[in-house]
BAKOL-954584 format. One record per residue (C-alpha): x, y, z; residue number from 0. Coordinates in nm, 2 decimals, m for minus. Layout:
<gulums>
+--------+--------+--------+-----+
!     c1 !     c2 !     c3 ! seq !
+--------+--------+--------+-----+
!      X !      Y !      Z ! NUM !
...
+--------+--------+--------+-----+
</gulums>
This chain:
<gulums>
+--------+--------+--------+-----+
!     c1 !     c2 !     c3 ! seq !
+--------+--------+--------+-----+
!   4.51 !  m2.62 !  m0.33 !   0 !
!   4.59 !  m2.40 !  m0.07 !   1 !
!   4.94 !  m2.20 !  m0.08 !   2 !
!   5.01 !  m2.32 !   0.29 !   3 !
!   4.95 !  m2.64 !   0.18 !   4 !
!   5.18 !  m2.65 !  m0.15 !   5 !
!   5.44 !  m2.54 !   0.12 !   6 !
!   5.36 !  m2.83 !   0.38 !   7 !
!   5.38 !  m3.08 !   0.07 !   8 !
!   5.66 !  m2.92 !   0.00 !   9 !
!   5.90 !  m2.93 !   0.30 !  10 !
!   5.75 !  m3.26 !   0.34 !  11 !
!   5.90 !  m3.36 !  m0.01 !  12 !
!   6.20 !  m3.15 !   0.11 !  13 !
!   6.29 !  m3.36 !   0.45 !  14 !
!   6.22 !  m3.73 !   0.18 !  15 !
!   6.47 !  m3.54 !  m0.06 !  16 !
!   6.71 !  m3.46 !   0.24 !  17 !
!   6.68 !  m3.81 !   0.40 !  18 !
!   6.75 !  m3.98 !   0.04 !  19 !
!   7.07 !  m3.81 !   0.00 !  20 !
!   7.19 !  m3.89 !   0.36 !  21 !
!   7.10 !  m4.19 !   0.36 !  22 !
!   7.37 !  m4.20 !  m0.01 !  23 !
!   7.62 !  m4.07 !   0.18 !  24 !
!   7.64 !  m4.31 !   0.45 !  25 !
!   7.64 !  m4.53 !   0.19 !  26 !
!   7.94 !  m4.42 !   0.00 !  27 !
!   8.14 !  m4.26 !   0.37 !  28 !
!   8.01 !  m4.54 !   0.62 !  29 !
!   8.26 !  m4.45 !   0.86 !  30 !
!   8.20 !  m4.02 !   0.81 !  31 !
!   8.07 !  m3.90 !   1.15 !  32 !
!   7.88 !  m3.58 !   0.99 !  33 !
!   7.72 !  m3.84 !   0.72 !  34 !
!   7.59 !  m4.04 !   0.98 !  35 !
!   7.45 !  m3.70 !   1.17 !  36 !
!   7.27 !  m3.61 !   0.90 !  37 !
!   7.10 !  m3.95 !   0.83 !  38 !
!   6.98 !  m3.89 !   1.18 !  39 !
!   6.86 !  m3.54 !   1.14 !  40 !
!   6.67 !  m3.63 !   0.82 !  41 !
!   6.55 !  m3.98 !   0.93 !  42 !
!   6.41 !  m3.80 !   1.22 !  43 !
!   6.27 !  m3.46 !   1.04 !  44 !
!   6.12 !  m3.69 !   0.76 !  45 !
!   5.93 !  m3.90 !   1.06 !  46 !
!   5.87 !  m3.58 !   1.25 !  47 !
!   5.66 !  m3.49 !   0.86 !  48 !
!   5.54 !  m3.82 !   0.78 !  49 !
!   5.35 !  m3.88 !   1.14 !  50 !
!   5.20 !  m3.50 !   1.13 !  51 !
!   5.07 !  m3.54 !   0.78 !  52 !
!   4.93 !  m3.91 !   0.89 !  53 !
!   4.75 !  m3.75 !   1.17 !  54 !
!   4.63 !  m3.46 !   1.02 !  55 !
!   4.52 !  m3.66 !   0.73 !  56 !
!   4.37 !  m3.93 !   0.96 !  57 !
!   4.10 !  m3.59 !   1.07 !  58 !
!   3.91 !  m3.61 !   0.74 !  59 !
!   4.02 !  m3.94 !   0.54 !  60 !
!   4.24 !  m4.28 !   0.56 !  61 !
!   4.54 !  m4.24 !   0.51 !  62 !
!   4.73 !  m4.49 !   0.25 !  63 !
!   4.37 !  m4.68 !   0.31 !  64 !
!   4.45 !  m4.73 !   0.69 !  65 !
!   4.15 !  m4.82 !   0.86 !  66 !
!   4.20 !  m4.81 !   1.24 !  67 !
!   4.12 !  m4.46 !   1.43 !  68 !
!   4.11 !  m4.27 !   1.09 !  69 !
!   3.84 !  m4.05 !   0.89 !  70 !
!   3.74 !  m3.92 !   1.24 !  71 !
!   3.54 !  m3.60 !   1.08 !  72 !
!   3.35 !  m3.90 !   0.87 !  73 !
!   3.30 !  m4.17 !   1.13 !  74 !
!   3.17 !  m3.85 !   1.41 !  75 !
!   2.99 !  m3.64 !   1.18 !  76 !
!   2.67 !  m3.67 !   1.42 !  77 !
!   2.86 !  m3.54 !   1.71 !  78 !
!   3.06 !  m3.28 !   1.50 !  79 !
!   2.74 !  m3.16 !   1.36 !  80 !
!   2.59 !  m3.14 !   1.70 !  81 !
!   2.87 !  m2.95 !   1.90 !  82 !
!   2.94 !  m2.71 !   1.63 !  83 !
!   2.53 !  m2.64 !   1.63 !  84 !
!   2.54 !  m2.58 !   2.00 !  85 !
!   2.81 !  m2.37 !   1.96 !  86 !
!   2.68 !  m2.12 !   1.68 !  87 !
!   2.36 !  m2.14 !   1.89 !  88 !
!   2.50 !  m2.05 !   2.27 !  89 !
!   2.83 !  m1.86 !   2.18 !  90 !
!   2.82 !  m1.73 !   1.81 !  91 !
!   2.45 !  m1.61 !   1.84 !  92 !
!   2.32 !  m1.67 !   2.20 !  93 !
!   2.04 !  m1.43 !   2.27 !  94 !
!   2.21 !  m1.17 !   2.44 !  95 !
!   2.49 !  m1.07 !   2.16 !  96 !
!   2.19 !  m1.08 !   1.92 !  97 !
!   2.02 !  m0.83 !   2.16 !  98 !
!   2.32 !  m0.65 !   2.18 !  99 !
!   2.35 !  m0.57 !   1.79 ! 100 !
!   2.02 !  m0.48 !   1.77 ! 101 !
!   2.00 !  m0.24 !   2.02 ! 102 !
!   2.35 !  m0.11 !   1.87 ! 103 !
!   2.23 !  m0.07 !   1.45 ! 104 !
!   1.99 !   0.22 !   1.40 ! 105 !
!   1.71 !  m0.03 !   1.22 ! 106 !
!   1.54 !   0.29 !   1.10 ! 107 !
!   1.85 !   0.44 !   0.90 ! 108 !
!   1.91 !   0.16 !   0.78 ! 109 !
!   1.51 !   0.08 !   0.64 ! 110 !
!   1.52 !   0.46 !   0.55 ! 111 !
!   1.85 !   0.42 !   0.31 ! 112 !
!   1.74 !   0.07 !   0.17 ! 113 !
!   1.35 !   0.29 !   0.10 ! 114 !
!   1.54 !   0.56 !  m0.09 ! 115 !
!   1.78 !   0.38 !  m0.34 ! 116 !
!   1.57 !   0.03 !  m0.39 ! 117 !
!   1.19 !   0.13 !  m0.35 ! 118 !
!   0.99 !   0.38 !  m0.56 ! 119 !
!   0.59 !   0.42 !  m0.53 ! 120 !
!   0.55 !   0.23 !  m0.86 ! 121 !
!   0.76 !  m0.02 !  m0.67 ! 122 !
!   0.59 !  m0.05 !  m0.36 ! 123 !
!   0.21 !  m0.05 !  m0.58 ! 124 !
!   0.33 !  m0.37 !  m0.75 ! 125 !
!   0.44 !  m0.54 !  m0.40 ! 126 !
!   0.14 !  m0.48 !  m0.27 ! 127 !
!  m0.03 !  m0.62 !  m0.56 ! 128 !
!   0.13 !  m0.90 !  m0.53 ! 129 !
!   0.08 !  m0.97 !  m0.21 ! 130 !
!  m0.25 !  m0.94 !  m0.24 ! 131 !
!  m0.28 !  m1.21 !  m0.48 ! 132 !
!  m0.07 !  m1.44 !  m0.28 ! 133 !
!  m0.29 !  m1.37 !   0.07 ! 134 !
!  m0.65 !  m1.44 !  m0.21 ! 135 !
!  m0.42 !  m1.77 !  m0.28 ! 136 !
!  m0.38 !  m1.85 !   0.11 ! 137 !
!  m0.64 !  m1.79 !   0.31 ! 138 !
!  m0.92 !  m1.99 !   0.38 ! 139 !
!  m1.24 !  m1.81 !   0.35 ! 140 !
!  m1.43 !  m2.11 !   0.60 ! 141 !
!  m1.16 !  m2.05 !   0.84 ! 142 !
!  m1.20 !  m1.65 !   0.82 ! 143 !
!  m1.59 !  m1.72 !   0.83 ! 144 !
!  m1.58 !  m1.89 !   1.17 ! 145 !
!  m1.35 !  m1.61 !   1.32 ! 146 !
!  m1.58 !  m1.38 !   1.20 ! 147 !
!  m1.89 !  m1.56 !   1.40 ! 148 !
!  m1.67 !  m1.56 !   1.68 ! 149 !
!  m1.58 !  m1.18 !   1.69 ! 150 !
!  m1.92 !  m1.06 !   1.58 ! 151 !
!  m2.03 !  m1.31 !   1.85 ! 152 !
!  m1.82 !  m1.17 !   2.12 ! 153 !
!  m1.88 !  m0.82 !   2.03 ! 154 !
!  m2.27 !  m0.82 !   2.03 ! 155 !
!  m2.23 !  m0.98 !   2.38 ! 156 !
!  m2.07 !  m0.75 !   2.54 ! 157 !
!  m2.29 !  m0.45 !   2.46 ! 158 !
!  m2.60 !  m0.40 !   2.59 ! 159 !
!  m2.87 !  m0.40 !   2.30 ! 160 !
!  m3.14 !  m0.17 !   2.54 ! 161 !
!  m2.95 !   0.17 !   2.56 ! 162 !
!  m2.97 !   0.13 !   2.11 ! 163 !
!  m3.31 !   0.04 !   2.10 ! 164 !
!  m3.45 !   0.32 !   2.36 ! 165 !
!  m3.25 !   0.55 !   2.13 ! 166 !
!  m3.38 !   0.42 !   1.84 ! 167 !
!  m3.75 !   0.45 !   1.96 ! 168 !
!  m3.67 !   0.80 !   2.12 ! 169 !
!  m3.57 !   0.88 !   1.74 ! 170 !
!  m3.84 !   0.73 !   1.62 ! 171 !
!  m4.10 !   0.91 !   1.82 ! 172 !
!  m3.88 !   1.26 !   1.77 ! 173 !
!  m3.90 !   1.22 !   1.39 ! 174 !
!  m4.23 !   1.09 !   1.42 ! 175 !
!  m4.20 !   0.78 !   1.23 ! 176 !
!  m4.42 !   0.57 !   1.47 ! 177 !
!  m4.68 !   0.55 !   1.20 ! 178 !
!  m4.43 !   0.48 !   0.97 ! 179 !
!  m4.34 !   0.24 !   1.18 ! 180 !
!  m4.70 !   0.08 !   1.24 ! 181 !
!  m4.80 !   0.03 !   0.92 ! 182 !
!  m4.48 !  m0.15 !   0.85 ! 183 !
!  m4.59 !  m0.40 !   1.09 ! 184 !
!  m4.94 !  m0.38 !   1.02 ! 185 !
!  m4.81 !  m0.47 !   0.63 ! 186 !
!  m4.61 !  m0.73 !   0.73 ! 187 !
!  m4.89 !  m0.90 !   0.95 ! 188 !
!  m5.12 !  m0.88 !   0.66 ! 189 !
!  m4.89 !  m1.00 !   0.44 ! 190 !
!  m4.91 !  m1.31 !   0.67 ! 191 !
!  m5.24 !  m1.36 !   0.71 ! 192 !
!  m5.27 !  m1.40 !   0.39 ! 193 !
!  m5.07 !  m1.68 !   0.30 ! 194 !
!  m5.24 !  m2.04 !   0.29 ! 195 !
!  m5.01 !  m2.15 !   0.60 ! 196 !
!  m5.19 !  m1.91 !   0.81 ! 197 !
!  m5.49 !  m2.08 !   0.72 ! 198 !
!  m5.37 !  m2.42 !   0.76 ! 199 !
!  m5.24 !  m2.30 !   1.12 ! 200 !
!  m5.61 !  m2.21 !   1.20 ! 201 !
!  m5.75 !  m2.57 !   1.10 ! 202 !
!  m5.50 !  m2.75 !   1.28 ! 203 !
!  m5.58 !  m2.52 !   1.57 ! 204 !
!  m5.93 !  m2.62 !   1.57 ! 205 !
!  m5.87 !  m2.95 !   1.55 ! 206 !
!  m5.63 !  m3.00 !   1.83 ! 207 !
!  m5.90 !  m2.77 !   2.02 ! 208 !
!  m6.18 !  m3.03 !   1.92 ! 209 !
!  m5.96 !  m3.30 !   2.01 ! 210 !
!  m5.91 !  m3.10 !   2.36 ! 211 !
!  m6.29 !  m3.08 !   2.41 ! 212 !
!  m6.40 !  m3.44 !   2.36 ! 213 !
!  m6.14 !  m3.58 !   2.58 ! 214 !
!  m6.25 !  m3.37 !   2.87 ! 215 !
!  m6.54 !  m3.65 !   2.95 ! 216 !
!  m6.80 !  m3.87 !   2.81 ! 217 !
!  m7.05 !  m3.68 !   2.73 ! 218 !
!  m6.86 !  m3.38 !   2.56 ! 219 !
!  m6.70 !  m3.70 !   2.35 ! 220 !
!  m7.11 !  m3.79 !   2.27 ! 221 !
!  m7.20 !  m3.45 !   2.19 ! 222 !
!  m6.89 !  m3.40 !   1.97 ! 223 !
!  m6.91 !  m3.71 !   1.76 ! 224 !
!  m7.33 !  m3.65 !   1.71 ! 225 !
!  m7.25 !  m3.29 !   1.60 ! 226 !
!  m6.96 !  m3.38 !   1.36 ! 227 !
!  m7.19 !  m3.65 !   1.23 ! 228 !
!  m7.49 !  m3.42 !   1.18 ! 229 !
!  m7.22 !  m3.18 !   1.02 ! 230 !
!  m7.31 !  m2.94 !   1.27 ! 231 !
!  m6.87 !  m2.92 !   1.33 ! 232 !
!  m6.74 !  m2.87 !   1.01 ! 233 !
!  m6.38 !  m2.79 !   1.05 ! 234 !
!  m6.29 !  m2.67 !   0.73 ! 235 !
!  m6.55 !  m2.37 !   0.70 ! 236 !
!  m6.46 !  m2.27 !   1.05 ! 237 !
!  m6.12 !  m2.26 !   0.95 ! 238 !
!  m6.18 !  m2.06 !   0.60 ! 239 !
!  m6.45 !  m1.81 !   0.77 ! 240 !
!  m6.19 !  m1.73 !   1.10 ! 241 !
!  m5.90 !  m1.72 !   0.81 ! 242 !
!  m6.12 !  m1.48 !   0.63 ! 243 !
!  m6.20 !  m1.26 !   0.90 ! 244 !
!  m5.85 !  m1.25 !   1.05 ! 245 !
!  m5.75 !  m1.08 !   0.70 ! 246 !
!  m6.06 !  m0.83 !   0.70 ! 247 !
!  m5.96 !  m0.73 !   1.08 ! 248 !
!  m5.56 !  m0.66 !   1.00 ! 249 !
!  m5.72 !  m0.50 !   0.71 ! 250 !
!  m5.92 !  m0.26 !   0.95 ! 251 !
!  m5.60 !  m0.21 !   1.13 ! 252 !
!  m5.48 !   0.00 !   0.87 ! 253 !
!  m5.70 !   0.31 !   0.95 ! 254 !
!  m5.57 !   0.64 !   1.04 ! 255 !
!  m5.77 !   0.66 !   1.31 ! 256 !
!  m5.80 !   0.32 !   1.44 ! 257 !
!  m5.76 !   0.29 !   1.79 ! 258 !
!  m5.47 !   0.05 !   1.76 ! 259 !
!  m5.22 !   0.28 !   1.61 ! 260 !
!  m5.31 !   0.51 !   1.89 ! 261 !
!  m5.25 !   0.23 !   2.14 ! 262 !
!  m4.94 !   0.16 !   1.92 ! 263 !
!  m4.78 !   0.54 !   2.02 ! 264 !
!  m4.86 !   0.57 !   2.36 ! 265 !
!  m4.72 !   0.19 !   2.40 ! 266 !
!  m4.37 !   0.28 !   2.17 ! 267 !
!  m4.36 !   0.59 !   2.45 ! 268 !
!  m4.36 !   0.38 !   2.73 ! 269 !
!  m4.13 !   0.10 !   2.56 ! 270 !
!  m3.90 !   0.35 !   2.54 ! 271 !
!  m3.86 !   0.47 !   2.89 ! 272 !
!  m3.90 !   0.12 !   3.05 ! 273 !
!  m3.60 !   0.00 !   2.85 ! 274 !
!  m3.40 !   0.21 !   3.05 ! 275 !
!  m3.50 !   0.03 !   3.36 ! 276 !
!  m3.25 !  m0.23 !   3.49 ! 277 !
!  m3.54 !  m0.48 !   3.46 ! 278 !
!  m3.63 !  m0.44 !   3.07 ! 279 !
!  m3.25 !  m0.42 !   2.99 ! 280 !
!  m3.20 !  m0.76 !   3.14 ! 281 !
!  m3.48 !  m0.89 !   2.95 ! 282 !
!  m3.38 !  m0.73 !   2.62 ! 283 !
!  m3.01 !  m0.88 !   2.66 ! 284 !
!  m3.12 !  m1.21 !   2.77 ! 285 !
!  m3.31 !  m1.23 !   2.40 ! 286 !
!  m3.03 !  m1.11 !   2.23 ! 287 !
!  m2.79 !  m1.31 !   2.40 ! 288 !
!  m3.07 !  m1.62 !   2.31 ! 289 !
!  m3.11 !  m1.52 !   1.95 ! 290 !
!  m2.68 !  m1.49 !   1.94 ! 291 !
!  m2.66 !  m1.84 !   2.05 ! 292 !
!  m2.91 !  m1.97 !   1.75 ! 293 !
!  m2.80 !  m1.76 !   1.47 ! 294 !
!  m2.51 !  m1.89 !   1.24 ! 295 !
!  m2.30 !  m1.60 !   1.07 ! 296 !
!  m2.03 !  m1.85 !   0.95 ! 297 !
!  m2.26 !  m1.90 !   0.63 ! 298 !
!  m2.30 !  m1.52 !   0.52 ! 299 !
!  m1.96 !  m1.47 !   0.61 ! 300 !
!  m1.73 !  m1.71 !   0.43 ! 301 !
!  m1.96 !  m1.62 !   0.14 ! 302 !
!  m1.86 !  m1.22 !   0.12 ! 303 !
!  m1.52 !  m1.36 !   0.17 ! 304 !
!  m1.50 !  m1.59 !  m0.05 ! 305 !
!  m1.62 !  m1.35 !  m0.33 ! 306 !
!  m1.37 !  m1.08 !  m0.23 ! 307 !
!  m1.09 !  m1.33 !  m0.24 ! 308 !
!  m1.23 !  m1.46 !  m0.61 ! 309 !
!  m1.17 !  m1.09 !  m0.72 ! 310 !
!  m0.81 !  m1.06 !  m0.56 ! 311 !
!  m0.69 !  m1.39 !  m0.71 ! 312 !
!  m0.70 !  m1.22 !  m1.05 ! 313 !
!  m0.64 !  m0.86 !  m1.15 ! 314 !
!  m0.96 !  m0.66 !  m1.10 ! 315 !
!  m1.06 !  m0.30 !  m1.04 ! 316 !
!  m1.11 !  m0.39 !  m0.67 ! 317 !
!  m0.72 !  m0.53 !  m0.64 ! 318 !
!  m0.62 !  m0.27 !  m0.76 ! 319 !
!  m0.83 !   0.03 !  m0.54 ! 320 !
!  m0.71 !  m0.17 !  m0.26 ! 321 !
!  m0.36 !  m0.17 !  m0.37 ! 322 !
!  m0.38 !   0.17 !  m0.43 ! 323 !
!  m0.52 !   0.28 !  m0.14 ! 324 !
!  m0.27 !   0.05 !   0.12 ! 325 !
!   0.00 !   0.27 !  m0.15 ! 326 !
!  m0.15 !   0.58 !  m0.07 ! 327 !
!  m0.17 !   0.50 !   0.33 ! 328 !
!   0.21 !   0.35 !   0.34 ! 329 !
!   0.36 !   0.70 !   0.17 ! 330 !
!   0.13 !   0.86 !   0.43 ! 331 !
!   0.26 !   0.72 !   0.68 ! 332 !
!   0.64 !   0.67 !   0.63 ! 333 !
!   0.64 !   1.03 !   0.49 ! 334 !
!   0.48 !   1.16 !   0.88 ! 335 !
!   0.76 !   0.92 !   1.01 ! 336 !
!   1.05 !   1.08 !   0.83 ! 337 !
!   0.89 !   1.46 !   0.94 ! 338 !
!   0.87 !   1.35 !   1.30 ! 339 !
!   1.16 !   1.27 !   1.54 ! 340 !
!   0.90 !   1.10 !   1.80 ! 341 !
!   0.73 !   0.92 !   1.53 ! 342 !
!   1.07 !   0.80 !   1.45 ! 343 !
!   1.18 !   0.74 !   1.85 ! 344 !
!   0.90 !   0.53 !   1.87 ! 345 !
!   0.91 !   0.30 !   1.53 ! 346 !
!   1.30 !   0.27 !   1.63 ! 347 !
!   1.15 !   0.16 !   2.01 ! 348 !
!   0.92 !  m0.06 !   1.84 ! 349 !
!   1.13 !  m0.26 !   1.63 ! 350 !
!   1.43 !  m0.35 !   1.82 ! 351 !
!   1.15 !  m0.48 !   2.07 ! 352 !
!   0.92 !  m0.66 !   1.84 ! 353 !
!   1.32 !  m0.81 !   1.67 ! 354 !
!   1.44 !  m0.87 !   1.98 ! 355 !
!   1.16 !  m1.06 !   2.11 ! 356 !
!   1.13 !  m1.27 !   1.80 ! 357 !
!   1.49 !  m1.39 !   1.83 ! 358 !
!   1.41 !  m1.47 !   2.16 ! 359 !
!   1.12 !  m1.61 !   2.13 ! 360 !
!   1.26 !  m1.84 !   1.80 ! 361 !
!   1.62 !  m1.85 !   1.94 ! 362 !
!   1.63 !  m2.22 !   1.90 ! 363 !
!   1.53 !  m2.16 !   1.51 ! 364 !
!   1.92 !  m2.06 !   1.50 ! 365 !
!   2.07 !  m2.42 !   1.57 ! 366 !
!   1.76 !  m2.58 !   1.38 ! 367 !
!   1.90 !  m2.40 !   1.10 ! 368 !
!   2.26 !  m2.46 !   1.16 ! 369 !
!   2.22 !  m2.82 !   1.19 ! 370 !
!   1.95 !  m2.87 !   0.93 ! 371 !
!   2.25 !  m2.68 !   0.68 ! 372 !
!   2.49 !  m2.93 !   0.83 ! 373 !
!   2.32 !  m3.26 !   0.79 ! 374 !
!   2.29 !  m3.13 !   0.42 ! 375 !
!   2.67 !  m3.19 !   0.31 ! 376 !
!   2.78 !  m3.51 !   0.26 ! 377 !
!   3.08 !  m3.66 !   0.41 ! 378 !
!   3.37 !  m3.50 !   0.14 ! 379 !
!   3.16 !  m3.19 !   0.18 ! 380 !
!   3.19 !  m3.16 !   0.56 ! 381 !
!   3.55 !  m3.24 !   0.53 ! 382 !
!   3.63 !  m2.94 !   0.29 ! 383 !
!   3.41 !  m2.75 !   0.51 ! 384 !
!   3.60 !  m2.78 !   0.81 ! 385 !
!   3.91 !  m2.77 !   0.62 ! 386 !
!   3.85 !  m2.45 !   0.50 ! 387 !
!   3.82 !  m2.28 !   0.84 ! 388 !
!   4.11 !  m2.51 !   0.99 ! 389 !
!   4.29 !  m2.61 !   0.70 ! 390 !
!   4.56 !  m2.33 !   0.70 ! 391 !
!   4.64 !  m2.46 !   1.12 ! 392 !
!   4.66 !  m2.79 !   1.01 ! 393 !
!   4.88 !  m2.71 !   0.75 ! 394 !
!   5.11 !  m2.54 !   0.99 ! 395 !
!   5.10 !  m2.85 !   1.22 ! 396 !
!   5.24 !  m3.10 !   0.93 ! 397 !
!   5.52 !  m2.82 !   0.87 ! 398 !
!   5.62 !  m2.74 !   1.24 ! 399 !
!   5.70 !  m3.15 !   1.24 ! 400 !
!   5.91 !  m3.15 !   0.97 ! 401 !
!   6.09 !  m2.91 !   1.14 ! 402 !
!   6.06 !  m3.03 !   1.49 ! 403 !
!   6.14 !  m3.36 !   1.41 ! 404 !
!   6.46 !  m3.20 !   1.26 ! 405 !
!   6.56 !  m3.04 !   1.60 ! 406 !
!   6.50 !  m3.36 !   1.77 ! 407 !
!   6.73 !  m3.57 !   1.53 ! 408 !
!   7.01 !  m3.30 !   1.58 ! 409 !
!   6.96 !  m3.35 !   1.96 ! 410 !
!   6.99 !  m3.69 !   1.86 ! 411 !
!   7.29 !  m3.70 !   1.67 ! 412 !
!   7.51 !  m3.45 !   1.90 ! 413 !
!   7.44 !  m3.67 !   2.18 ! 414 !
!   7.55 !  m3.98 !   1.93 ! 415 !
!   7.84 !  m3.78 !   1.89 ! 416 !
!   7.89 !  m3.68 !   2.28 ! 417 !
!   7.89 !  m4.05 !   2.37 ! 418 !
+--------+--------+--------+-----+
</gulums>
């Protein structure tokens, strides 16, 4: 119990005490003038007592069960909660006091002090450990996947894929890998040729070519069907001895001195001074923009990350290079800060901006979190909450009646005693 409190109760019991032995001596004097003032004086302090500690009582609970207009702080807890939320939000904390303090505490000192007695290297290596677990935890490799389509996409769009792949010729021809070069292809192409699909390609080829011919007119229709019958068109040798020759041709191709690998350099010279013309470039971006729209990074991507994250989730040699590298990096950096007073001017800047436009930014977070703590207490709870920031005023209140009530009944009694 509070001491103010003990005393209110007390004076309280005081003016009952007082009023009990007046009222005993107008019993025994009923004609004694000064008996009959005090009864007054005590009847009136004791009602002055009793209605103060009935009202104050009335704030949080009923008093002796009374139910009319009592237990106000229970009955308007909503509204309570409400205006006392408004008010830690728009007067205690409004945006421009918090701005104020912010712009008054050195952040920097104060992060500076905090580094220097609570965090050590070892400390700050475990931390980051840590947190790299939690962010292999959290993130969703499909979602980082897609972003990464998004920015590679973005990024490939905006520059212009001629200007690389002139230089790359130009080096090409400089370092005089064009041969290099051709017999890439030409190994590529044979390596083609000589699968069965190539093959397959060639029959349905003729096919769709015979079908062509014979519905030109009658007559090629005639002399197509007699051939075929006479087996004079037999589809699958033509295709076999074309496939056959396509292979011995790219074969041939891969002669030092066959005239398609000289065609092949003066034609990777020209390439690479018409893809410096306006007109090429276009052209060039135009497929790359093309084979952007079609390809799909997403897949690769949320793969690599995916696999990363699996070896952050538990400790691994790649956690912890990364951890100690981030380590390495942070002292870095903090120990340039703490050398340089612009370095310093300009984290200080930073911070009270990036603080300050949180706050204001999330300024209604400050009411959310008032009330949200409010609605939390229950009725009794809300009560002793209020009565310890008001209690000791209230207190006060029930004692100043006693007293007042006092004065009045010796106002009372001397103008009894006037008249």
């Amino acid at each position: 119990m509070r001491p103010v409190k003990r005393q209110a109760n007390t004076v309280l019991a005081a003016a009952g005490g007082l009023f009990a032995g007046a009222l005993a001596l107008k019993y025994h004097y009923p004609g004694n003038e000064l008996a009959a003032a005090l009864l007054t004086i005590s009847e009136a302090s004791l009602a002055g007592g009793v209605a103060d500690w009935f009202a104050v009582t009335a704030l949080f609970r009923r008093p002796l069960g009374f139910p009319y207009h009592t237990a106000l702080v229970p009955r308007n807890r909503d509204r309570i909660i409400e205006a006392l939320t408004r008010t830690i939000e728009q007067d205690f904390f409004n945006k421009q006091s918090i701005a104020d303090r912010i712009h008054q505490v050195n952040i920097l000192d104060k992060l500076t002090a905090y580094a220097g007695t609570h965090m050590s290297k070892a400390g700050v290596r475990t931390v980051l450990d840590t947190l790299l677990a939690e962010l292999a935890q959290t993130i969703d490799p499909g979602a980082v996947g897609k972003y990464g389509e998004r920015l590679l996409k973005v990024i490939f769009r905006r520059q212009s894929a001629a200007p690389q792949a002139a230089a790359l010729l130009r080096w090409t021809l400089q370092e005089e890998k064009g041969g290099e070069l051709y017999t890439a292809v030409v190994n590529e192409l044979a390596v083609r040729c000589a699968q069965e699909g190539t093959r397959e390609a060639i029959y349905n080829y003729l096919e769709q070519l015979k079908q062509n011919t014979a519905q030109k007119n009658w007559l090629a229709s005639l002399v197509t069907g007699v051939l075929e019958g006479m087996d004079g068109i037999n589809l699958e040798d033509a295709a076999t001895a074309l496939h056959e020759e396509l292979i011995r041709t790219v074969d041939e191709l891969t002669g030092p001195e066959h005239p398609v690998r000289q065609w092949f350099q003066e034609e990777l010279k020209e390439v690479s001074v018409n893809l410096e013309t306006p007109e090429w470039a276009a052209i060039i971006d135009d497929w790359k923009n093309g084979q952007l729209a079609r390809a799909s990074f997403a897949g690769p991507l949320t793969a690599v990350v995916q696999a990363i994250l699996e070896a952050f989730k538990r400790p691994s040699a790649y956690r912890d290079s990364v951890a100690d590298w981030l380590a390495g990096q942070l002292a870095s950096y903090w120990q340039q800060v703490k050398e340089s007073t612009l370095l310093q001017h300009r984290a200080e800047t930073y911070l009270k901006t990036l603080l300050t436009d949180i706050f204001n930014k999330e300024h209604s977070l400050v009411g959310q979190v008032a009330g949200s703590a409010l609605r939390k207490l229950s009725d009794e709870e809300l009560n002793q909450f209020i009565e310890d920031k008001a209690g000791e005023d209230l207190d006060w209140i029930r004692i100043n009646g006693v007293f007042v009530g006092g004065i009045a009944g010796l106002v009372l009694a001397v103008v009894q005693w006037l008249v």
